[in-house]
mmCIF entry with sequence, helices, sheets and N, C-alpha, C, O atoms, coordinates in Angstrom:
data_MODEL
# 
_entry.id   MODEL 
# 
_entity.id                         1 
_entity.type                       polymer 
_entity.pdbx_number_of_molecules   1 
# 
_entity_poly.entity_id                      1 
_entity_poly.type                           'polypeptide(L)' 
_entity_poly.nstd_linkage                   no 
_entity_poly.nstd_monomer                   no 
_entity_poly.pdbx_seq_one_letter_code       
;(UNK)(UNK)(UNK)(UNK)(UNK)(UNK)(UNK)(UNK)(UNK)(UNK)(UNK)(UNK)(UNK)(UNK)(UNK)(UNK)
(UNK)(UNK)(UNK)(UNK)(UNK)(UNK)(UNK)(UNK)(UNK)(UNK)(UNK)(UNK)(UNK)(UNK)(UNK)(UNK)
(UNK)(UNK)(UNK)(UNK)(UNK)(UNK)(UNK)(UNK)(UNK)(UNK)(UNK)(UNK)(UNK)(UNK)(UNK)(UNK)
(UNK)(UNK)(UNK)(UNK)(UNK)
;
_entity_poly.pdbx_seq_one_letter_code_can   XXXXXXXXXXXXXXXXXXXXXXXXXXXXXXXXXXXXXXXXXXXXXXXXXXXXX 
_entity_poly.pdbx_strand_id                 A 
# 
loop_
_entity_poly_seq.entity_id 
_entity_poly_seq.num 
_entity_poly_seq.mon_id 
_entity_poly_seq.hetero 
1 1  UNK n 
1 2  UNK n 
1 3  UNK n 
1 4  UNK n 
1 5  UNK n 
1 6  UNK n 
1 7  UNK n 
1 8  UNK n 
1 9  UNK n 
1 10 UNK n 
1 11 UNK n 
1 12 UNK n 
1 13 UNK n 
1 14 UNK n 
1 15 UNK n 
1 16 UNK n 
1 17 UNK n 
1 18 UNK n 
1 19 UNK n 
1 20 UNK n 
1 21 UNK n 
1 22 UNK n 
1 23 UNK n 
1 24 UNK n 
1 25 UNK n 
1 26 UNK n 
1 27 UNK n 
1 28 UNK n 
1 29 UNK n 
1 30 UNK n 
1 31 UNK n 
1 32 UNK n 
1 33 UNK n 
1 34 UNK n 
1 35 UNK n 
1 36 UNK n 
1 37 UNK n 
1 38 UNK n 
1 39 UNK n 
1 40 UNK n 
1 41 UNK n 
1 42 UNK n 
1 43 UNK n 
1 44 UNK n 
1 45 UNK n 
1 46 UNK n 
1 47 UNK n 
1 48 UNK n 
1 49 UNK n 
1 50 UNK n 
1 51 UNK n 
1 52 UNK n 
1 53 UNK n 
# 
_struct_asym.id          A 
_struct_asym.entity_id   1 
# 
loop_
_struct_conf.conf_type_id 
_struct_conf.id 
_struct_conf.pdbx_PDB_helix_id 
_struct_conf.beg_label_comp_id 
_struct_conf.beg_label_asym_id 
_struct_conf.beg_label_seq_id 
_struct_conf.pdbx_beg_PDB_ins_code 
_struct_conf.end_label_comp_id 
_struct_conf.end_label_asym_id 
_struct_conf.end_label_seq_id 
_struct_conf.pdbx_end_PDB_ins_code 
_struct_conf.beg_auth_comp_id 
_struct_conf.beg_auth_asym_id 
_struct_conf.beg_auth_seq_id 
_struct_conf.end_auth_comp_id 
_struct_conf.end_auth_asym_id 
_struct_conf.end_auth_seq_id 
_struct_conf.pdbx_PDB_helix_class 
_struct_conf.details 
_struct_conf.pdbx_PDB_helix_length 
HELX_P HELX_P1 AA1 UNK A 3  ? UNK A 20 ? UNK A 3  UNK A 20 1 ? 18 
HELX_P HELX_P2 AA2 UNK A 30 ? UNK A 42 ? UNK A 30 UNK A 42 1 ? 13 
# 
_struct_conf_type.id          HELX_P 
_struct_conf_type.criteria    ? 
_struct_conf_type.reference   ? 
# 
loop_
_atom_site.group_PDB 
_atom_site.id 
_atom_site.type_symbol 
_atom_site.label_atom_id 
_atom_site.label_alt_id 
_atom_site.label_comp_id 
_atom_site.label_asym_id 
_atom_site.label_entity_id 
_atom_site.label_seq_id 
_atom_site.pdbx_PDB_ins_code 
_atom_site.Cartn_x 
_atom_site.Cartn_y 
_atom_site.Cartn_z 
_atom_site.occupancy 
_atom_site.B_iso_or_equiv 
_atom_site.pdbx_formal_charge 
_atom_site.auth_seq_id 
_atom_site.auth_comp_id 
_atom_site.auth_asym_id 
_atom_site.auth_atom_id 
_atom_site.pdbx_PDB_model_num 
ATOM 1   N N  . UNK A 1 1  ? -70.676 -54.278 41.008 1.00 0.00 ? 1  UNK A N  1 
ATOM 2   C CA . UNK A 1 1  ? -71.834 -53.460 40.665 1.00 0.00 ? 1  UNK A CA 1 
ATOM 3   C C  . UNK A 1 1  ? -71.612 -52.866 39.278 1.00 0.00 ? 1  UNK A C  1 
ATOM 4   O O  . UNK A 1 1  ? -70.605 -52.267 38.900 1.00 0.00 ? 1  UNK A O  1 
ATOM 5   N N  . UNK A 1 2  ? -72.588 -53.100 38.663 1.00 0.00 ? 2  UNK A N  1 
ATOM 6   C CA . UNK A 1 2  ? -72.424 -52.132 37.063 1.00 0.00 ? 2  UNK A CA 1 
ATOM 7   C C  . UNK A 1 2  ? -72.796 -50.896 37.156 1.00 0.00 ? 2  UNK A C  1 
ATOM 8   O O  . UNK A 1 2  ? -72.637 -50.273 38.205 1.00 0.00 ? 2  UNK A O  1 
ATOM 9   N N  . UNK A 1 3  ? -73.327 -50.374 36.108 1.00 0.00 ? 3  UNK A N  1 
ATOM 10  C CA . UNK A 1 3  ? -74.309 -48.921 35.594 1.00 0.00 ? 3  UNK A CA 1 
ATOM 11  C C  . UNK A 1 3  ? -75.384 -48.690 35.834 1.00 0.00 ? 3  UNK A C  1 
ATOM 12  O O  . UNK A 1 3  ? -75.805 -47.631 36.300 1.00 0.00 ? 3  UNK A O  1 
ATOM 13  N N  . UNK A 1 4  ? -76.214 -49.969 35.461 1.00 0.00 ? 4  UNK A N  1 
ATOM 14  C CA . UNK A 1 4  ? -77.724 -49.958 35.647 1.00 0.00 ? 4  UNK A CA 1 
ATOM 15  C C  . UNK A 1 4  ? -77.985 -50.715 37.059 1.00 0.00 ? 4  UNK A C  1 
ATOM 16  O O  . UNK A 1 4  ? -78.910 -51.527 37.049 1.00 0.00 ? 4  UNK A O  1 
ATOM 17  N N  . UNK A 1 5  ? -77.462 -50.585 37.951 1.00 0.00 ? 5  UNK A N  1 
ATOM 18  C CA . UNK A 1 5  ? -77.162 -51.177 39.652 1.00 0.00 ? 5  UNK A CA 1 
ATOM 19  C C  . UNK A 1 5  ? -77.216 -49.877 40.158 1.00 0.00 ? 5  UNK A C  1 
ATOM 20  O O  . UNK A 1 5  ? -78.170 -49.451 40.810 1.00 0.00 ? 5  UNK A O  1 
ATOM 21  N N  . UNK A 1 6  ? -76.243 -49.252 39.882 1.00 0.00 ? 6  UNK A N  1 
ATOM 22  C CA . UNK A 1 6  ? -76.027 -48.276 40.309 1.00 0.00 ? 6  UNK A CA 1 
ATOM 23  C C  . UNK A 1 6  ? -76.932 -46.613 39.963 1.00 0.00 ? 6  UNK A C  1 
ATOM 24  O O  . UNK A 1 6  ? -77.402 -45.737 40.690 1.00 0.00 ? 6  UNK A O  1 
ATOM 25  N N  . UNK A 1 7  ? -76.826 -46.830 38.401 1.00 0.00 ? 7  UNK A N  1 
ATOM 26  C CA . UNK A 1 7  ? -78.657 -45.819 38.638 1.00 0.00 ? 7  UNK A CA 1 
ATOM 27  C C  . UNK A 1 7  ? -79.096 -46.192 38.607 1.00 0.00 ? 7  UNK A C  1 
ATOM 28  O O  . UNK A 1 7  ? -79.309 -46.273 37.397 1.00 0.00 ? 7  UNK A O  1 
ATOM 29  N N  . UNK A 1 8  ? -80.055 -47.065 39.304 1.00 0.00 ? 8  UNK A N  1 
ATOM 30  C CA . UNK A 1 8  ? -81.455 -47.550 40.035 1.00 0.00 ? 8  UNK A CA 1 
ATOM 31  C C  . UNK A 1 8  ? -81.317 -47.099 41.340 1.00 0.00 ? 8  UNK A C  1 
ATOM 32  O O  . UNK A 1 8  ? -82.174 -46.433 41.921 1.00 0.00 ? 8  UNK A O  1 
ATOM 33  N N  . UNK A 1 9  ? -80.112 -47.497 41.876 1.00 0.00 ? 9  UNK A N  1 
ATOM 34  C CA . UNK A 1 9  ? -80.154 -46.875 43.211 1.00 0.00 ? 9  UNK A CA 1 
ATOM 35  C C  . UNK A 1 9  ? -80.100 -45.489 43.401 1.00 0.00 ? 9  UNK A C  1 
ATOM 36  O O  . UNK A 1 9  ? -80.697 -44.855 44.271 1.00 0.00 ? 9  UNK A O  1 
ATOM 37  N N  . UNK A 1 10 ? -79.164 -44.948 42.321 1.00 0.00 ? 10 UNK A N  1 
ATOM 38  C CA . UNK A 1 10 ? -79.343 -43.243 42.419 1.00 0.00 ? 10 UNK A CA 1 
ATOM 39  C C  . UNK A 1 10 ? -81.040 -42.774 42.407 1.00 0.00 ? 10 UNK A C  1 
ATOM 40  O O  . UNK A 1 10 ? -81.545 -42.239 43.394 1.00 0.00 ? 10 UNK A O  1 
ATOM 41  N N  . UNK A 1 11 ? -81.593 -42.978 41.511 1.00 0.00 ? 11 UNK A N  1 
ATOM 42  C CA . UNK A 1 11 ? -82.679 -42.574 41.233 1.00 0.00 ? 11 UNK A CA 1 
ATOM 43  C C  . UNK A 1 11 ? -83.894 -43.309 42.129 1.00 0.00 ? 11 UNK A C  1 
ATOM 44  O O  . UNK A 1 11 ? -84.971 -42.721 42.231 1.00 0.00 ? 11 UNK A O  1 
ATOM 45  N N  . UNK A 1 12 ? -83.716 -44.457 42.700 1.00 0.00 ? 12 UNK A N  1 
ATOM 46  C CA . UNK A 1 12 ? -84.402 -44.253 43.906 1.00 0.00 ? 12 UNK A CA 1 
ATOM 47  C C  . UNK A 1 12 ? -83.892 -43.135 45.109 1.00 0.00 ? 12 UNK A C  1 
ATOM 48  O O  . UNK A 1 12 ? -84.613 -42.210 45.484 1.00 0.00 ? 12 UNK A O  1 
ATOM 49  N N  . UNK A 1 13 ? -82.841 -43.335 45.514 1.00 0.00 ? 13 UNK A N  1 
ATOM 50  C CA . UNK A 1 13 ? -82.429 -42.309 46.483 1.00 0.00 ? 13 UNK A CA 1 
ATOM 51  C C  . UNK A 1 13 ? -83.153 -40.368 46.271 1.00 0.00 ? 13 UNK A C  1 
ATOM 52  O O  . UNK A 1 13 ? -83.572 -39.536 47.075 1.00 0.00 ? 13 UNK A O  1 
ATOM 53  N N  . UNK A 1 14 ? -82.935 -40.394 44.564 1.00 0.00 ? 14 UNK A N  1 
ATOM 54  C CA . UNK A 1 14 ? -83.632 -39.697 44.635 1.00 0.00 ? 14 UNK A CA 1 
ATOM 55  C C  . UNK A 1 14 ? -85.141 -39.642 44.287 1.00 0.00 ? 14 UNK A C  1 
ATOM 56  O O  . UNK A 1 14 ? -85.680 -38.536 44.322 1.00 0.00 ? 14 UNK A O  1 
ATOM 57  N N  . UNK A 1 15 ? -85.573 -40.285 44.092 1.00 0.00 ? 15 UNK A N  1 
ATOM 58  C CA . UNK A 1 15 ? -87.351 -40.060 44.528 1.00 0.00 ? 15 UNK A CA 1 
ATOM 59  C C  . UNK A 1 15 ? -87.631 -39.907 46.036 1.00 0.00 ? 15 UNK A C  1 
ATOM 60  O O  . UNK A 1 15 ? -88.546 -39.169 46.400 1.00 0.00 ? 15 UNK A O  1 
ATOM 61  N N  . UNK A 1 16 ? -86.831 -40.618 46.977 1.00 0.00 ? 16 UNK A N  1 
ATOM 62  C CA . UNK A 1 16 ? -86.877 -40.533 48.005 1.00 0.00 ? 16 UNK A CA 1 
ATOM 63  C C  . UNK A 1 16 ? -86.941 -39.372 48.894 1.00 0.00 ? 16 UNK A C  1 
ATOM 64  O O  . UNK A 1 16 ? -87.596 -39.275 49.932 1.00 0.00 ? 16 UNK A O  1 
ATOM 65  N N  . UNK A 1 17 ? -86.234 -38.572 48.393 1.00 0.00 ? 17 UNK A N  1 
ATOM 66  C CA . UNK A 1 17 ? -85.250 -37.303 48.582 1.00 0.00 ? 17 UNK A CA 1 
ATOM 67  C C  . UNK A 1 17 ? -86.265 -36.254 47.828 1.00 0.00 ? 17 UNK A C  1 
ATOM 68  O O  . UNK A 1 17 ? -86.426 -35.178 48.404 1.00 0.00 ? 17 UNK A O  1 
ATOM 69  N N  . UNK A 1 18 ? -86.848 -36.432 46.799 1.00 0.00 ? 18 UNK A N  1 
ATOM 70  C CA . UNK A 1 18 ? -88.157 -35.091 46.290 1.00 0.00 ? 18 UNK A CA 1 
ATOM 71  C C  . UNK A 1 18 ? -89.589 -35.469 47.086 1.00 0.00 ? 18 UNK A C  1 
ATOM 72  O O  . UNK A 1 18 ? -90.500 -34.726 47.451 1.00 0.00 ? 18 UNK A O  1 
ATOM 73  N N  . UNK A 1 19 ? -89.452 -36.654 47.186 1.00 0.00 ? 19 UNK A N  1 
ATOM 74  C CA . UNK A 1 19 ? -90.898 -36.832 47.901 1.00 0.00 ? 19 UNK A CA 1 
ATOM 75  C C  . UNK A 1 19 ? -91.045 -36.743 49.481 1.00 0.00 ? 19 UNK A C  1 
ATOM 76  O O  . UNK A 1 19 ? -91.947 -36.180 50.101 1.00 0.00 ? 19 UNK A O  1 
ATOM 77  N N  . UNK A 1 20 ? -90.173 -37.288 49.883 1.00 0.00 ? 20 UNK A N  1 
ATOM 78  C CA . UNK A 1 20 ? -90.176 -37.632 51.362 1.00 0.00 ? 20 UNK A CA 1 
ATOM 79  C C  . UNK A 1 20 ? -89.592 -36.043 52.381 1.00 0.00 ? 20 UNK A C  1 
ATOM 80  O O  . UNK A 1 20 ? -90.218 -35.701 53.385 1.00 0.00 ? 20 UNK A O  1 
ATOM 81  N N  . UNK A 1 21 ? -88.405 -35.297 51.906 1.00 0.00 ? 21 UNK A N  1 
ATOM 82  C CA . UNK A 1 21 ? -87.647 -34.411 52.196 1.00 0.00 ? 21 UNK A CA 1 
ATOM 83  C C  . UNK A 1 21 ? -88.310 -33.076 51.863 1.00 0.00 ? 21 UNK A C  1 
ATOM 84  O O  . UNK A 1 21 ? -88.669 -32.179 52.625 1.00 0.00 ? 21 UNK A O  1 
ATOM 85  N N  . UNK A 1 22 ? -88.424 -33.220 49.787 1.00 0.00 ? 22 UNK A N  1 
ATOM 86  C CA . UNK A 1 22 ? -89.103 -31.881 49.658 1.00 0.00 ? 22 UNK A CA 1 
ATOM 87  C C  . UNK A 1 22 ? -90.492 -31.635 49.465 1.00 0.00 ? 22 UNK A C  1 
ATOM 88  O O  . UNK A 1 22 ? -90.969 -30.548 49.141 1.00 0.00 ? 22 UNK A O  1 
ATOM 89  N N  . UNK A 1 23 ? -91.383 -33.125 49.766 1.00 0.00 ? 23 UNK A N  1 
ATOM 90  C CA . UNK A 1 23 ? -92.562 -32.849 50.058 1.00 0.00 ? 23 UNK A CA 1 
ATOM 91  C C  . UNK A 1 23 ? -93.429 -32.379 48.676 1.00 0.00 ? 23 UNK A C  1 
ATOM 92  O O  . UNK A 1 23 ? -94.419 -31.649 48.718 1.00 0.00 ? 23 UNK A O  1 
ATOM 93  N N  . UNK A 1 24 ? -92.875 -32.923 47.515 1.00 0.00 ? 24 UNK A N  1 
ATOM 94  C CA . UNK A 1 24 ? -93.379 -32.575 46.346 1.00 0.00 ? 24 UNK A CA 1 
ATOM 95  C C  . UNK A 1 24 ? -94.108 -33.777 45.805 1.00 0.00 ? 24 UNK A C  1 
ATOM 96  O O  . UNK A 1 24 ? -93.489 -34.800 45.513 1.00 0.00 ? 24 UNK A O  1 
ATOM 97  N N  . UNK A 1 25 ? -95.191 -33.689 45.691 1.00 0.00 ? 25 UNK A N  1 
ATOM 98  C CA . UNK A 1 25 ? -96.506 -34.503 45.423 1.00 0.00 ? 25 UNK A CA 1 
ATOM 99  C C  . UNK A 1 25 ? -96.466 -35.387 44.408 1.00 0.00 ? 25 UNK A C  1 
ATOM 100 O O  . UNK A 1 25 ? -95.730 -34.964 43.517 1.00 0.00 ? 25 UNK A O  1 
ATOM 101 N N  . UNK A 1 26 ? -96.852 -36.232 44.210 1.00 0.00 ? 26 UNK A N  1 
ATOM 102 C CA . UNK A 1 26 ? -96.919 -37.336 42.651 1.00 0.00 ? 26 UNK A CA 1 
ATOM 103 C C  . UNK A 1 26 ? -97.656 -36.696 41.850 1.00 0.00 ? 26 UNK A C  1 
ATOM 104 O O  . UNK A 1 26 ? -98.483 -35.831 42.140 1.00 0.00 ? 26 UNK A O  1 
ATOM 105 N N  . UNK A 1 27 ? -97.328 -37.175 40.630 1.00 0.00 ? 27 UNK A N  1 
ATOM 106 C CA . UNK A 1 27 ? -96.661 -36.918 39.254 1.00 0.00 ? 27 UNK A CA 1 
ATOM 107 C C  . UNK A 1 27 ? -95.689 -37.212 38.288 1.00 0.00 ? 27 UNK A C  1 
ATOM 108 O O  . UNK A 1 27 ? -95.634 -38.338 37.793 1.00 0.00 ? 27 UNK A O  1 
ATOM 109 N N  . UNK A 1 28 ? -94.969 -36.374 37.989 1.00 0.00 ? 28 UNK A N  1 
ATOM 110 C CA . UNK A 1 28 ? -94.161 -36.662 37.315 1.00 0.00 ? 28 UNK A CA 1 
ATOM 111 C C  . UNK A 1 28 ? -92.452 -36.663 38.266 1.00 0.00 ? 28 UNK A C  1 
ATOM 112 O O  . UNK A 1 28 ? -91.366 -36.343 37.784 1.00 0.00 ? 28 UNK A O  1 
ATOM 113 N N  . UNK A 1 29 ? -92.740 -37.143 39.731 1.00 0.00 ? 29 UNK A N  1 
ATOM 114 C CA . UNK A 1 29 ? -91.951 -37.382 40.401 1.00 0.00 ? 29 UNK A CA 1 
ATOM 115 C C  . UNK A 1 29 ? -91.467 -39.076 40.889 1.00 0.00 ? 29 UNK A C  1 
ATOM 116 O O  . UNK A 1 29 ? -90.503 -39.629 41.420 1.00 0.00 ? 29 UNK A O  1 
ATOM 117 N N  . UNK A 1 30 ? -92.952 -39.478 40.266 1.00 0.00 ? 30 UNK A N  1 
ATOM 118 C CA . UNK A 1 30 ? -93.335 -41.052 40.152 1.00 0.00 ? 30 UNK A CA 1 
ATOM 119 C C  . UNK A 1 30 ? -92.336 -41.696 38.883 1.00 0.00 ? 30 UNK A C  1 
ATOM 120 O O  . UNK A 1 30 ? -92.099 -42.897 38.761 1.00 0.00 ? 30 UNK A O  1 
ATOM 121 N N  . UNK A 1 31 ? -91.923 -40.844 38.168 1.00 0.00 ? 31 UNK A N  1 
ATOM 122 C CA . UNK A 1 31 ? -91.257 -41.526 37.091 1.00 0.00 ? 31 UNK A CA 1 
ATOM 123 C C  . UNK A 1 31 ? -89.965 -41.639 37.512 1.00 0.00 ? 31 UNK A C  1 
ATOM 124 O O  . UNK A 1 31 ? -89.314 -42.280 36.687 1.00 0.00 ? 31 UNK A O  1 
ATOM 125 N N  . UNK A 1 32 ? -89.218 -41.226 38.601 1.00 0.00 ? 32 UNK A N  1 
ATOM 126 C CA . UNK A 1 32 ? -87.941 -41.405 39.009 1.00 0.00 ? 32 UNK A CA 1 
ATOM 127 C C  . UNK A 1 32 ? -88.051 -43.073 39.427 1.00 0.00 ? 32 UNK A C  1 
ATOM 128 O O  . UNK A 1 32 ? -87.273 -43.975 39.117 1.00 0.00 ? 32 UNK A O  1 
ATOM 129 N N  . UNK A 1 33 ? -89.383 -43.144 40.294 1.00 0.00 ? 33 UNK A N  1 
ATOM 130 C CA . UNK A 1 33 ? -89.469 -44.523 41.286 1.00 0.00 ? 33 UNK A CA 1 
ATOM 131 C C  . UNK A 1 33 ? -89.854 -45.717 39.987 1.00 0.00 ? 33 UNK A C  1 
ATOM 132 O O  . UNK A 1 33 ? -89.461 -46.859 40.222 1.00 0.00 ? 33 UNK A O  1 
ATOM 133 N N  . UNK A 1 34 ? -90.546 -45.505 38.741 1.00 0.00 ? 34 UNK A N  1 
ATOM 134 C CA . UNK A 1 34 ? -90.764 -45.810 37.452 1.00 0.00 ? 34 UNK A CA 1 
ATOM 135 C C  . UNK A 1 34 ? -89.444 -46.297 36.903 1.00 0.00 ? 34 UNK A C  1 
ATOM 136 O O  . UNK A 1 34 ? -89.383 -47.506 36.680 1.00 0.00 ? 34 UNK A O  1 
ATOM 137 N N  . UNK A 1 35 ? -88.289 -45.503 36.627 1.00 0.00 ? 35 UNK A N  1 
ATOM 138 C CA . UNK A 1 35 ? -87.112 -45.568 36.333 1.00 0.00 ? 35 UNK A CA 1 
ATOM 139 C C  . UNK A 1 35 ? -86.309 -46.845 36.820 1.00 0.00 ? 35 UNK A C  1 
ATOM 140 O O  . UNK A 1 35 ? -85.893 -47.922 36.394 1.00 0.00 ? 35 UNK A O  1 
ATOM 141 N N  . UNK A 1 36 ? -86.343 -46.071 37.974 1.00 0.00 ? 36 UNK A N  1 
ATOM 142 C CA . UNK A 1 36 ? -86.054 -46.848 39.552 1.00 0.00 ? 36 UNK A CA 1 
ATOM 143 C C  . UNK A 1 36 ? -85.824 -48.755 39.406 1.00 0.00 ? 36 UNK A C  1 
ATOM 144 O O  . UNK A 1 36 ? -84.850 -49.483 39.597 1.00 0.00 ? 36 UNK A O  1 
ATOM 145 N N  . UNK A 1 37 ? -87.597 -49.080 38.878 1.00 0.00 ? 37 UNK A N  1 
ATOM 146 C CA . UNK A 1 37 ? -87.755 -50.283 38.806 1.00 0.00 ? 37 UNK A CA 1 
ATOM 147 C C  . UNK A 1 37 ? -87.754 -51.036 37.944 1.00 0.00 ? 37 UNK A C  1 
ATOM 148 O O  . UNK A 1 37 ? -87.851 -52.263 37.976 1.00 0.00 ? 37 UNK A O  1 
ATOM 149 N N  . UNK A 1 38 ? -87.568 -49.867 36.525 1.00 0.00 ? 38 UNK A N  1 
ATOM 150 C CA . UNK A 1 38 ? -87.647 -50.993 35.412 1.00 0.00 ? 38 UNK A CA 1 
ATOM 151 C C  . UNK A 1 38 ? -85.892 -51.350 35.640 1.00 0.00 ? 38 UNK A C  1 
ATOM 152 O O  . UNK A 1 38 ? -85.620 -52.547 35.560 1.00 0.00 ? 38 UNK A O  1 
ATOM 153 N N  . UNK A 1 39 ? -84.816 -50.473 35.891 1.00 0.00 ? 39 UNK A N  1 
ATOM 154 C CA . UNK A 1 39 ? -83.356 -50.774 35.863 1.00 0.00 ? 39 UNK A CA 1 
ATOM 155 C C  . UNK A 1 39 ? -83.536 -52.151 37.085 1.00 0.00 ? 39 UNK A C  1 
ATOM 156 O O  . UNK A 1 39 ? -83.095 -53.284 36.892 1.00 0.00 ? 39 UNK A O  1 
ATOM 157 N N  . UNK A 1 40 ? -84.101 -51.811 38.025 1.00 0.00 ? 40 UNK A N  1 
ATOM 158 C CA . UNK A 1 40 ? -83.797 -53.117 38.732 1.00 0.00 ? 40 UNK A CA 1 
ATOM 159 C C  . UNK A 1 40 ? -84.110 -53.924 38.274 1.00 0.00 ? 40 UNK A C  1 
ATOM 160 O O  . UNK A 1 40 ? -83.253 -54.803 38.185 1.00 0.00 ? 40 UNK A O  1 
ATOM 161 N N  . UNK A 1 41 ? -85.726 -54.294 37.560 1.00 0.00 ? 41 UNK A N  1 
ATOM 162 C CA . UNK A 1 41 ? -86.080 -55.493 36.859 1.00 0.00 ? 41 UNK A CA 1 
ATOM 163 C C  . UNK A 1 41 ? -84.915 -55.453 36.209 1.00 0.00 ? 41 UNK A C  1 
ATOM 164 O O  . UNK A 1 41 ? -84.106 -56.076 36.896 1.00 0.00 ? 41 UNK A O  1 
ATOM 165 N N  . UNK A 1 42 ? -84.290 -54.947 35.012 1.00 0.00 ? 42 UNK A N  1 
ATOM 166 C CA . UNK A 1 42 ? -83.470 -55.060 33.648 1.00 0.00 ? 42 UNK A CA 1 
ATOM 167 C C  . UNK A 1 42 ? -82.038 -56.253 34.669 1.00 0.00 ? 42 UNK A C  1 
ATOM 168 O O  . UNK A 1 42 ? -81.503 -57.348 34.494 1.00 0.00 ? 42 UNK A O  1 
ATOM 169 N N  . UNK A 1 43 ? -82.005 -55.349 35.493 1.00 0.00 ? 43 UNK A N  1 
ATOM 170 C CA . UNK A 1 43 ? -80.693 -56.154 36.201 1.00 0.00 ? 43 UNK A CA 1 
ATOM 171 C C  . UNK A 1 43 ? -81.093 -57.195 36.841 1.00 0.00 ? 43 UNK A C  1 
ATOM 172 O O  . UNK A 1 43 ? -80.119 -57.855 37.205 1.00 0.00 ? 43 UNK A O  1 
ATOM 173 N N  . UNK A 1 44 ? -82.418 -57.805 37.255 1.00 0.00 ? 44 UNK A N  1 
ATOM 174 C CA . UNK A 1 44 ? -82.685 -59.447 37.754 1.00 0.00 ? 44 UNK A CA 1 
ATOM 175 C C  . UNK A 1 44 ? -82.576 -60.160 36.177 1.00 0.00 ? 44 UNK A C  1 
ATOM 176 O O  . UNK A 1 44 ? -81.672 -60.941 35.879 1.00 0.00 ? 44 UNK A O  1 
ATOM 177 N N  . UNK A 1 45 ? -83.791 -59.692 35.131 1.00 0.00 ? 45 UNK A N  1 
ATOM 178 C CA . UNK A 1 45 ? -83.516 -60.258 34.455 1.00 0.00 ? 45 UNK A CA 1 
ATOM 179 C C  . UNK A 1 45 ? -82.557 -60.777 33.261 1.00 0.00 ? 45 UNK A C  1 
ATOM 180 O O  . UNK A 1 45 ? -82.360 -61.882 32.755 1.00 0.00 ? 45 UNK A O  1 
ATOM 181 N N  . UNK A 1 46 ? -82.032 -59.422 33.033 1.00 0.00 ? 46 UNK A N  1 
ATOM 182 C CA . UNK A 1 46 ? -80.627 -59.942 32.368 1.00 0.00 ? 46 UNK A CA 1 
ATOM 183 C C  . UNK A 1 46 ? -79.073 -60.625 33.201 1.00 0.00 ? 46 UNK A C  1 
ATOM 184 O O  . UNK A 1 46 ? -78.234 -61.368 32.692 1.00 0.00 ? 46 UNK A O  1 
ATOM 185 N N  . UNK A 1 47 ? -79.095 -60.198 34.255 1.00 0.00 ? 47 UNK A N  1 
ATOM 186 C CA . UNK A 1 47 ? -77.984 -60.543 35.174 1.00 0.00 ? 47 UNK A CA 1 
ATOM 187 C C  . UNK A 1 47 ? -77.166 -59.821 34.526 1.00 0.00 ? 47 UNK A C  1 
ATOM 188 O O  . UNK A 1 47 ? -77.303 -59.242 33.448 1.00 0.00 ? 47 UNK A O  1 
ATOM 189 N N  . UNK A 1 48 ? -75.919 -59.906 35.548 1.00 0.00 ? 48 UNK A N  1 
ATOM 190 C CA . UNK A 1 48 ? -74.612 -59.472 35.771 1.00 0.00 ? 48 UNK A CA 1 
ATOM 191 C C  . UNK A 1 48 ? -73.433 -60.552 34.685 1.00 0.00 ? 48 UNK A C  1 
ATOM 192 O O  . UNK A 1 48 ? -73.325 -61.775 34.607 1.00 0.00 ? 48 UNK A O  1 
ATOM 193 N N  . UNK A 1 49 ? -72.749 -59.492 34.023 1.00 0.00 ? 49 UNK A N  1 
ATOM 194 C CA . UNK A 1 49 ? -72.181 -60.071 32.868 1.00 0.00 ? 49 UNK A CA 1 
ATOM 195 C C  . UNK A 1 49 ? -71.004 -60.182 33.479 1.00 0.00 ? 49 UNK A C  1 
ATOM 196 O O  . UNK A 1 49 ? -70.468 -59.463 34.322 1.00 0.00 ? 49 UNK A O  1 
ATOM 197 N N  . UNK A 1 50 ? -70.544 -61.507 32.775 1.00 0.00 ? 50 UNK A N  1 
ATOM 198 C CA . UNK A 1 50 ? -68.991 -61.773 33.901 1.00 0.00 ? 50 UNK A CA 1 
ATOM 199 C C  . UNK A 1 50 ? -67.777 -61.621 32.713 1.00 0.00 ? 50 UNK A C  1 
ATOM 200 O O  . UNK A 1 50 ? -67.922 -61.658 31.492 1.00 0.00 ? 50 UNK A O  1 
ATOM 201 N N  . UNK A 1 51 ? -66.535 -61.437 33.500 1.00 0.00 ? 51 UNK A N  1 
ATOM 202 C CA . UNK A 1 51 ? -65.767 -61.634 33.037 1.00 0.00 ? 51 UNK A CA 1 
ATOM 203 C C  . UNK A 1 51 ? -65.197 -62.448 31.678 1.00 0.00 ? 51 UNK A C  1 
ATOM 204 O O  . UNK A 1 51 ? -65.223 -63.672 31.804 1.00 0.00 ? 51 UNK A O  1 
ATOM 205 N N  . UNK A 1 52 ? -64.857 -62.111 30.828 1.00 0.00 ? 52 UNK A N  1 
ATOM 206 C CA . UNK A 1 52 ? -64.389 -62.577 29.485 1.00 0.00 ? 52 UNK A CA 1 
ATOM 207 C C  . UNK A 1 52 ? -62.688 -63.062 29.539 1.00 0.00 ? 52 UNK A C  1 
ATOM 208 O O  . UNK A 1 52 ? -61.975 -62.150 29.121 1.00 0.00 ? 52 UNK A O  1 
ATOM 209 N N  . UNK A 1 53 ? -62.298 -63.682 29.752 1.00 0.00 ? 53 UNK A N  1 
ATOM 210 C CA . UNK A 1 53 ? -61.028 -64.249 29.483 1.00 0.00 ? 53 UNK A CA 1 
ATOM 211 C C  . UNK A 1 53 ? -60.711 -64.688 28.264 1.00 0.00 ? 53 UNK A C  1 
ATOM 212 O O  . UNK A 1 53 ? -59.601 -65.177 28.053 1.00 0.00 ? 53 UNK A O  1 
# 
């Protein structure tokens, strides 16, 4: 797992966690889930960089 694997998942977890838990309405809470998906796109489309020997 890299960086951008890993916050995508943070930052979904948390949109999840302001919307679902603290019940705080869309807005500018939408930009976490925004975030969220451009890192996942970034990581289908660039892929996972391998090892350099």
């Amino acid at each position: 797992m890299n960086l951008t694997l890993i916050s995508a998942i943070v930052l979904l977890a948390a949109w999840m966690v302001v919307l679902f838990v603290a019940h705080v309405g869309s807005g500018p809470v939408q930009l976490l889930y925004a975030a969220a998906v451009v890192l996942f796109a970034r990581r289908v489309v660039v892929g996972r960089r391998g090892f350099l020997s």
